[in-house]
N, C-alpha and C positions, 0 to 999 in steps of 0.2 A: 598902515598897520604892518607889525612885525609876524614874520611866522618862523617857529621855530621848526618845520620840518614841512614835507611837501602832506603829510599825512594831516597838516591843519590845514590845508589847502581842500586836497581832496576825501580826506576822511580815514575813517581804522578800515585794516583789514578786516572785514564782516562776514558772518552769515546777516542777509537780508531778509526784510526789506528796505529796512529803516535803521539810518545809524542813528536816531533818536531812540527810535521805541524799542529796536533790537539790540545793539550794540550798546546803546547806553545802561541798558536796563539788564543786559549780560555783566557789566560791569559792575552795577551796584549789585547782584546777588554775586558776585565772586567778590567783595569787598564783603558784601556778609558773611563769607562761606571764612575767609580769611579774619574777620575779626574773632569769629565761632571757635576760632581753632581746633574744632574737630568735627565729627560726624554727627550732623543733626539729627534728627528722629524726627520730624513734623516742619514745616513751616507756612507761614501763612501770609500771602500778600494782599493788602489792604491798596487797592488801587484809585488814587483821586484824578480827576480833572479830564485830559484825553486819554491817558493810558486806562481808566475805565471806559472810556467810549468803545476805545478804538484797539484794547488789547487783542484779542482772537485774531483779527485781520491783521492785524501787524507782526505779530509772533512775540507778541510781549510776554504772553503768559510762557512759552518755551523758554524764551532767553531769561528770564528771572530766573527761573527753575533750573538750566544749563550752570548759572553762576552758581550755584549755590551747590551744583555737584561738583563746580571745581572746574567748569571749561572755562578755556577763552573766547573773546568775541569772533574768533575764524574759526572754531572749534565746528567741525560738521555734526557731530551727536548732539549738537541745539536744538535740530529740527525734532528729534524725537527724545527729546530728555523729560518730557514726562512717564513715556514708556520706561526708562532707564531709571526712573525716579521711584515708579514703583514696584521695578524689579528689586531694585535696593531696600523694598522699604520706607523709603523716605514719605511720607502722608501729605501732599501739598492741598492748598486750600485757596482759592481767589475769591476776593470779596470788593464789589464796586460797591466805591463809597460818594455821596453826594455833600458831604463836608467840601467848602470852598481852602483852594490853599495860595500861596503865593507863585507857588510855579507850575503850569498844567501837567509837568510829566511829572510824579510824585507816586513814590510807593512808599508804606511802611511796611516792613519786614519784620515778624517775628517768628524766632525760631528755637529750637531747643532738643532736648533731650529729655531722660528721666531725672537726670542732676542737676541741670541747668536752661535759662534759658535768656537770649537777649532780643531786644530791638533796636530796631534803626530807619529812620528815615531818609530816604534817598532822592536827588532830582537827577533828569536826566537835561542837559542841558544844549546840546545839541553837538553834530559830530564827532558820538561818540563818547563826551566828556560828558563826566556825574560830578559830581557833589553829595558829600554824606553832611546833611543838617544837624543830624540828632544823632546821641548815641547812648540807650537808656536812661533817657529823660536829661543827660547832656548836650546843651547846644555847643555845636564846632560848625566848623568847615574844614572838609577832607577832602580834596579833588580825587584822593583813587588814582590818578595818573601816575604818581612818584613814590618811592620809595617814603616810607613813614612808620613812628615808631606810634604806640597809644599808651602814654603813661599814666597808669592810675595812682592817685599819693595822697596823703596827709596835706592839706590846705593847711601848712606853717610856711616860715620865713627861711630861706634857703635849697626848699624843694627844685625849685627850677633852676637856680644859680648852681646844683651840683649837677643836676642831670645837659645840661649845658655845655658845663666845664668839660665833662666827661669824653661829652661828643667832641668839645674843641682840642681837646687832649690826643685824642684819633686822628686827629684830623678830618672829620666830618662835618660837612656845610649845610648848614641848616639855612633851608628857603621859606620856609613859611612854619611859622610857630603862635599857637592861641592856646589859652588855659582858659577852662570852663567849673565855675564851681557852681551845686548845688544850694548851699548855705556857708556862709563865713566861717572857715576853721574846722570843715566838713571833708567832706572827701571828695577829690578836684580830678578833674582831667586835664594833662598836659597834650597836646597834639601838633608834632612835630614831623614835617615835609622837608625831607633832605636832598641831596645830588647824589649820594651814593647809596646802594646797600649796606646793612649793618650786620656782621657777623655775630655769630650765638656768642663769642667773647666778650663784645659792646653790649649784648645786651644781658649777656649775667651781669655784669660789674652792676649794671643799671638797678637792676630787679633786686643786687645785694642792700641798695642803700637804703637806710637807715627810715624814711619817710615814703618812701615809694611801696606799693601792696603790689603791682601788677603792671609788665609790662607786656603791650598786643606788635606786632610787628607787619606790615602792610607792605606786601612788593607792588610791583610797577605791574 
């Protein structure tokens, strides 16, 4: 087995106690907090499998809630970011669900504001690494680890082959790319895992063309 750094070895930098239930699960609420691109008003965790068992004990329900104000998984205000959550305002909600899923660590996340609002389904997969399944009723896969753009567009002929080009045009390497459509000729999501960060200039050009509605942006 290859490891790409000693941190797959021995794990993330953490608040503990669990780089599953904590770390992992700090990470998919800061990939929500990041796909939201802004300040939510309310969110709500639908917790399945052991992350219901076994949240409270583990510091599951803080580290969602840390993510989704925007810490990191070493971020010490994890311990108390539901006090800090509802200094801000912010309305959180945990709800154990007894629906069977395919991976024990699973949260769905929804969250919003008075003008919008999204969800997302998350697994925490161990040491630290997630996985985003769903993303308002689009199935992907998003590890959360790397740099990634979330392009929303027109399901026509040429959508991906310019938003491609674009990145190859930069010079930017794409490591993992899936397109998810709802219905044929509907409205699709492109979801693209690169090697580098993308600048606000890469992603106007992106967001100007022609079939594309909406581009999300995902740091490491």
């Amino acid at each position: 087995m290859k490891y790409r750094s000693v941190f797959d070895i021995i794990g993330p930098v953490m608040i503990g106690p669990s780089s599953s239930h904590t770390a992992g699960a700090a990470r998919i609420g800061l990939v929500a907090r990041q796909l939201f691109q802004k300040e939510p008003t309310w969110v709500e965790f639908h917790l399945y499998g052991s992350f219901a068992k076994t949240y409270l004990g583990h510091g599951t329900d803080v580290a969602l809630t840390g993510g989704v104000l925007g810490y990191d998984t070493s971020d010490i205000r994890i311990t108390e970011s539901l006090k800090f959550a509802e200094e801000q305002g912010l309305i959180v909600s945990f709800h154990e669900e007894e629906a069977q899923t395919d991976h024990p660590n699973t949260v769905r996340i929804r969250l919003g504001d008075k003008q919008s609002e999204m969800e997302l389904v998350g697994i925490s997969i161990g040491g630290g690494k997630v996985e985003i399944k769903e993303l308002n009723g689009f199935q992907l896969r998003l590890s959360g680890n790397h740099p990634a753009i979330l392009v929303v567009h027109h399901d026509r002929f040429g959508a991906i082959a310019s938003v491609s080009t674009a990145l190859a045009k930069h010079q930017i390497n794409i490591g993992h790319m899936e397109v998810s459509r709802k219905e044929v000729g509907k409205e699709a999501l492109m979801v693209i895992e690169v090697d580098q960060n993308i600048g606000k200039d890469i992603l106007s050009e992106i967001e100007k063309m022609e079939l594309v509605t909406q581009v999300t942006k995902i740091h490491e």
